[in-house]
C-alpha positions as CSV (number, residue, x, y, z in Angstrom):
1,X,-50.4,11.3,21.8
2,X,-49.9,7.4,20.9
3,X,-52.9,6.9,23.6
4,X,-55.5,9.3,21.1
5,X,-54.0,7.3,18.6
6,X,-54.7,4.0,20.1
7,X,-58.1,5.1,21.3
8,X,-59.2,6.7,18.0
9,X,-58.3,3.4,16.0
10,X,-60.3,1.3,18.9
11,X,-63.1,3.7,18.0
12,X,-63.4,2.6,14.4
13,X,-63.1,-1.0,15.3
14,X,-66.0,-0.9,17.4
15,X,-67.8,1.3,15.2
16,X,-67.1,-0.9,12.2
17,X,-68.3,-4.1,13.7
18,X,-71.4,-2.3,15.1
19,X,-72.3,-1.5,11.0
20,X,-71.3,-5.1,10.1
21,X,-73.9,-6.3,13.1
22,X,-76.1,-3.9,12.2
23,X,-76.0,-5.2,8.6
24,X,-76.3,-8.3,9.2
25,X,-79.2,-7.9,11.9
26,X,-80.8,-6.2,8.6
27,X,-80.1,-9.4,6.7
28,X,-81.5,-11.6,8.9
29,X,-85.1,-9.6,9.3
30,X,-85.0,-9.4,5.1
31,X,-85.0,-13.4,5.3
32,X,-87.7,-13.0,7.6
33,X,-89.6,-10.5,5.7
34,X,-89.2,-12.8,2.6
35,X,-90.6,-15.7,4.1
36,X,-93.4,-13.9,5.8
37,X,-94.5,-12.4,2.6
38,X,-94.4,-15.8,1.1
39,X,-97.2,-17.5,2.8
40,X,-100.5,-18.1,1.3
41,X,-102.5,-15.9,3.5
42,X,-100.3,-12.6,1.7
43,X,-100.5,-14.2,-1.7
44,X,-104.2,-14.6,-3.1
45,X,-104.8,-11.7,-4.9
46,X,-101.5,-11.0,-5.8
47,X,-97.9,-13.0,-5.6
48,X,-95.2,-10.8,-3.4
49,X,-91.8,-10.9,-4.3
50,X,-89.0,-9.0,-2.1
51,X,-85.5,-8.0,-3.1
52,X,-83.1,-6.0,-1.5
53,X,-81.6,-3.5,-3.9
54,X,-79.3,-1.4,-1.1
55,X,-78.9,-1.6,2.5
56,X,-82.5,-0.6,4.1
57,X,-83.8,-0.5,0.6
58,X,-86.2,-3.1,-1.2
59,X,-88.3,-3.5,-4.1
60,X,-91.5,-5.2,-3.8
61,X,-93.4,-6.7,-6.5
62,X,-96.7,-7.8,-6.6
63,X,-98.1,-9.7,-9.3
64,X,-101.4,-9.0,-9.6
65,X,-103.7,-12.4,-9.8
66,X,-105.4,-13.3,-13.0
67,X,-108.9,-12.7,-11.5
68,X,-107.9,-8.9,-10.3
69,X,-105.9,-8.4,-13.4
70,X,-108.9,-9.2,-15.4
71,X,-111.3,-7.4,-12.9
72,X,-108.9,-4.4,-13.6
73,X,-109.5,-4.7,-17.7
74,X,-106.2,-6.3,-17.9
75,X,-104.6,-9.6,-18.9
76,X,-101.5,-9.2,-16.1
77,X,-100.4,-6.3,-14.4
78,X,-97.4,-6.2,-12.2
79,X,-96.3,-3.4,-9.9
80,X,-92.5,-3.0,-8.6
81,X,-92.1,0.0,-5.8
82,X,-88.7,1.0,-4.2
83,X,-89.5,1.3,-0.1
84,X,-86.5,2.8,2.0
85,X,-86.4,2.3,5.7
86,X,-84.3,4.6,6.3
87,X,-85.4,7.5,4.6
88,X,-89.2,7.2,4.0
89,X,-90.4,4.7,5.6
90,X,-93.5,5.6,8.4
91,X,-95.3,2.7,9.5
92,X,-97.1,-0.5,8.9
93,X,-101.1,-0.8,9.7
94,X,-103.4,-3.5,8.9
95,X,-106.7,-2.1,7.5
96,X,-109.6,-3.9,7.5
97,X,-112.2,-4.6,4.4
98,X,-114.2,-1.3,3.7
99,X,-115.8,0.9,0.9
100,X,-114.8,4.7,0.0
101,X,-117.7,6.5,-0.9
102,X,-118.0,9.8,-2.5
103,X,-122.1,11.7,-2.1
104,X,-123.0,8.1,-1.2
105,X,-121.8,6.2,-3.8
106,X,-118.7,3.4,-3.5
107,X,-116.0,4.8,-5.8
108,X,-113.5,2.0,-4.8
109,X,-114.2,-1.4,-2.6
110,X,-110.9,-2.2,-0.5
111,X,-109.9,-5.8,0.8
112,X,-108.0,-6.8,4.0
113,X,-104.4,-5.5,3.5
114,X,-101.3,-4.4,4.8
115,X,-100.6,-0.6,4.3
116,X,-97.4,-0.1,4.6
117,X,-97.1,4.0,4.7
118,X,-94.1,6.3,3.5
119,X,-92.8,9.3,5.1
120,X,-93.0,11.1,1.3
121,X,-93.7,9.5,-2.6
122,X,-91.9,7.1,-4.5
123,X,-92.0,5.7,-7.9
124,X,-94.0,2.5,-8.6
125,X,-93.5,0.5,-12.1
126,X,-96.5,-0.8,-13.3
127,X,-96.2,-3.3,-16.2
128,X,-98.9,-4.3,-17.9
129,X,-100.1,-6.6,-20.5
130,X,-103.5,-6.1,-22.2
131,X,-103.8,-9.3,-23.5
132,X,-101.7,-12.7,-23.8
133,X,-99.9,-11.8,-27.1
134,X,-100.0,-7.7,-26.7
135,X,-96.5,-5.5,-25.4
136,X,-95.5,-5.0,-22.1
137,X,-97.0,-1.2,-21.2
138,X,-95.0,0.4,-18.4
139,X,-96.3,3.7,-16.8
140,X,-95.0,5.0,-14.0
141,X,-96.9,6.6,-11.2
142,X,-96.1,8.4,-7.5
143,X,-97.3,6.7,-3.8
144,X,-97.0,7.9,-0.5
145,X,-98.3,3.6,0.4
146,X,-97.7,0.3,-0.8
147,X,-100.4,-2.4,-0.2
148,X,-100.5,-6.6,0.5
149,X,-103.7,-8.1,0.3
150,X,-104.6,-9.9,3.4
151,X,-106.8,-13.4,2.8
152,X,-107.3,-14.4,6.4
153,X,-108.0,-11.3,8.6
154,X,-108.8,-13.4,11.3
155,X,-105.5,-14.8,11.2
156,X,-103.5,-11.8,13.6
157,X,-100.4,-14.0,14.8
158,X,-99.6,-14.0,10.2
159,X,-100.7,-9.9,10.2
160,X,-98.3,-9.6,13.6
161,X,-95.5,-11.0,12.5
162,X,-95.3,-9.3,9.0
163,X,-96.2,-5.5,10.8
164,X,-93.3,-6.1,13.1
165,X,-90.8,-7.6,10.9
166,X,-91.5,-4.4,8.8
167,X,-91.0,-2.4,11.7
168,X,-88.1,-4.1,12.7
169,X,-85.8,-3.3,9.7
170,X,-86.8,0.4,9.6
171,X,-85.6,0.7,13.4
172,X,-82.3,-1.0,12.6
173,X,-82.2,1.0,9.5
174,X,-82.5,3.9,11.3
175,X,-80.4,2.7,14.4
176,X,-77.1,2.5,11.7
């Protein structure tokens, strides 16, 4: 009986320092995904900011640039989505530059990005000024993506790194 005993309370010790490397392996790949999405080649027609608000949970907000903003028949517009790795998270995919058309007509003109796909939908925040002295408008909306622009397509070591850093923290997510 005392060896179960001793052998059950070895289990929990290894299983709770797996979780606490596990953790911090997350951690570490958040730091990496933060100063990834801080370069200049993810930030031109919107600034990314990451946070995590749970283990394998994060909020990303983009602030769109003046010039889309404007482009858009807005004076700022910010967006804040939710993206859990271990629960709806599918897969990362750079897309390339590209029209959708409708009976031959371009209903919406697409730039180099990062789609970063969910398993199901999720709420995005989108805050919104009209002009420089109007109320903040927030409407809330459902995604099954969320989207970083891409300024230098060429540059695939900078697309790389992001798309596996994303994948990265969804497998240890879903390793836990």
């Amino acid at each position: 009986m005392r060896i179960l005993l001793v052998l059950f309370l070895i289990s929990i010790i290894v299983s709770c320092s797996s979780i606490k490397q596990g953790n911090n392996a997350i951690s570490a790949h958040l730091i990496d995904l933060k100063r990834i999405t801080s370069k200049p080649i993810f930030n031109k027609s919107s600034k990314i900011t990451i946070n995590e608000s749970e283990l394998c949970k994060i909020n990303i907000s983009s602030q769109w640039s003046s010039k889309v903003s404007k482009r858009k028949g807005f004076y700022s517009v910010k967006t804040i989505t939710e993206i859990d790795f271990l629960d709806n998270y599918k897969d990362s995919l750079f897309i390339s530059a590209h029209d959708e058309t409708e009976d031959g007509i371009t209903i919406q003109r697409w730039s180099d990005l990062i789609e970063i796909n969910l398993l199901g939908e999720t709420e995005v925040n989108k805050v919104v000024l009209v002009n420089s002295n109007s109320d903040e408008i927030i409407t809330k909306y459902n995604t099954d993506y969320v989207s970083i622009g891409v300024s230098e397509p060429d540059n695939f070591e900078q697309i790389a790194e992001l798309l596996d850093v994303l994948n990265a923290i969804s497998t240890r997510c879903k390793s836990l």
